[in-house]
C-alpha positions in Angstrom: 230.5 -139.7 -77.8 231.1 -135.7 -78.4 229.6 -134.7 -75.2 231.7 -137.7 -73.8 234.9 -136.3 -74.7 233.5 -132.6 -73.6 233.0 -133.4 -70.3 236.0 -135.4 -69.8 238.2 -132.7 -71.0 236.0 -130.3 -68.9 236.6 -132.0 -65.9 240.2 -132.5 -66.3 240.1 -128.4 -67.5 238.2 -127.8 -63.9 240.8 -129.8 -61.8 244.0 -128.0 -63.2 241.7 -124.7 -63.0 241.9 -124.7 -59.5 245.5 -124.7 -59.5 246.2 -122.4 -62.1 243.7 -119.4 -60.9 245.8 -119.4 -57.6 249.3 -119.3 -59.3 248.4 -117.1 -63.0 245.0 -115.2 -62.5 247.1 -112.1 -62.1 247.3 -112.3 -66.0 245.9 -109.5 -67.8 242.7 -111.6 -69.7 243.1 -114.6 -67.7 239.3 -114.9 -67.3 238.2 -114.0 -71.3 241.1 -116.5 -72.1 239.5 -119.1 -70.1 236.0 -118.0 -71.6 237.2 -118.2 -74.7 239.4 -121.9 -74.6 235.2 -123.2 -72.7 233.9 -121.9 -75.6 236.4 -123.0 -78.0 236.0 -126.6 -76.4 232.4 -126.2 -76.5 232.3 -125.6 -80.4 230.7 -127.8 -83.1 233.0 -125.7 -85.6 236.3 -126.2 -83.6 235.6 -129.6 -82.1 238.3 -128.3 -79.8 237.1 -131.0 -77.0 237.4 -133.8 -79.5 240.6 -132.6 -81.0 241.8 -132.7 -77.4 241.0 -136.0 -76.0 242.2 -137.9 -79.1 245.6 -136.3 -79.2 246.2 -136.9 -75.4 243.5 -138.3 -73.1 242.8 -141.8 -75.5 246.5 -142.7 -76.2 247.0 -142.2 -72.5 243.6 -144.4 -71.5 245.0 -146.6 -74.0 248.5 -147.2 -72.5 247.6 -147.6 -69.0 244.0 -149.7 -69.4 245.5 -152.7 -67.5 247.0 -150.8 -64.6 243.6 -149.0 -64.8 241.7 -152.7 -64.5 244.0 -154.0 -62.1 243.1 -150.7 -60.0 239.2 -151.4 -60.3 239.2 -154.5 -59.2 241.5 -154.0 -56.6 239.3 -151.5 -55.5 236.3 -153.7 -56.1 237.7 -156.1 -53.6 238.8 -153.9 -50.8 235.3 -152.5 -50.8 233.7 -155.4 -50.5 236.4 -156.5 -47.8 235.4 -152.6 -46.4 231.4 -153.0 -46.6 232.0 -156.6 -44.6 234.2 -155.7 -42.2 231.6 -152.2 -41.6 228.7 -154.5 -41.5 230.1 -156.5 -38.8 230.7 -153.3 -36.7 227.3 -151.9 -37.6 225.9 -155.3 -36.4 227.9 -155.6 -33.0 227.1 -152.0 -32.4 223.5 -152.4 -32.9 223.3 -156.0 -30.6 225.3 -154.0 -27.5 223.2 -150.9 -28.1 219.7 -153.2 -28.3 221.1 -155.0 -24.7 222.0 -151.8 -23.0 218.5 -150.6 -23.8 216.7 -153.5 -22.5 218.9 -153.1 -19.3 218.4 -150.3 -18.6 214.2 -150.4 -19.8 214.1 -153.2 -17.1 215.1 -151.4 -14.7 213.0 -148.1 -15.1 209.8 -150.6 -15.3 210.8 -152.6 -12.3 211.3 -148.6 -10.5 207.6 -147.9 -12.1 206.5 -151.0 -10.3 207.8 -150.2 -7.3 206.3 -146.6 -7.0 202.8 -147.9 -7.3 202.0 -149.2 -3.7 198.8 -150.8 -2.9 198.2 -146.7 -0.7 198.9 -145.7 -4.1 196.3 -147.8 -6.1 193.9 -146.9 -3.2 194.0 -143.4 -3.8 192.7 -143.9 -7.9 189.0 -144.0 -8.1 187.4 -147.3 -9.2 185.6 -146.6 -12.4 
């Protein structure tokens, strides 16, 4: 459950990161600062990761759990909708590719056939 909480505060810590190195990095110690909040998170002494996620990231998880389900199996169903409606292109696709082939593979036989003329079979060697 500690590492849990780590890497969820890590990640959200990564996201805003990218943000905030563009607007503050000018700051003098920007980077030891950020070293040192990684290692306070980091800590067994500190537990700062687990102080973290039980003051804001659990009470906000908490308060918006159904809108979060509703969400998943919203998306749930849309990607299953998604993977259907894909499948049926992916099919269609393959049936029209499968008939142009076998078009066009009759016709460079049939052009084969016709090149061989009976001068043509005269001129190979009987073995």
């Amino acid at each position: 459950v500690r590492w849990m909480m780590y890497w969820i505060i890590f990640a959200l810590f990564t996201a805003t990161e990218t943000f905030t190195d563009l607007l503050i990095s000018w700051f003098p110690f920007y980077y030891e600062i950020k070293t040192a909040f990684v290692s306070w998170l980091l800590s067994p002494y500190t537990r700062g990761a687990s102080l973290l996620y039980r003051k804001f990231v659990h009470p906000t998880l908490s308060r918006k759990e159904k809108e979060i389900d509703t969400y998943i199996i919203r998306a749930r169903e849309r990607s299953y909708e998604t993977m259907v409606r894909f499948g049926k292109r992916g099919l269609n696709l393959a049936a029209t590719a499968a008939v142009q082939a076998a078009t066009k593979s009759q016709g460079v036989l049939a052009g084969r056939l016709r090149s061989f003329s009976m001068h043509d079979l005269r001129s190979v060697p009987d073995e």
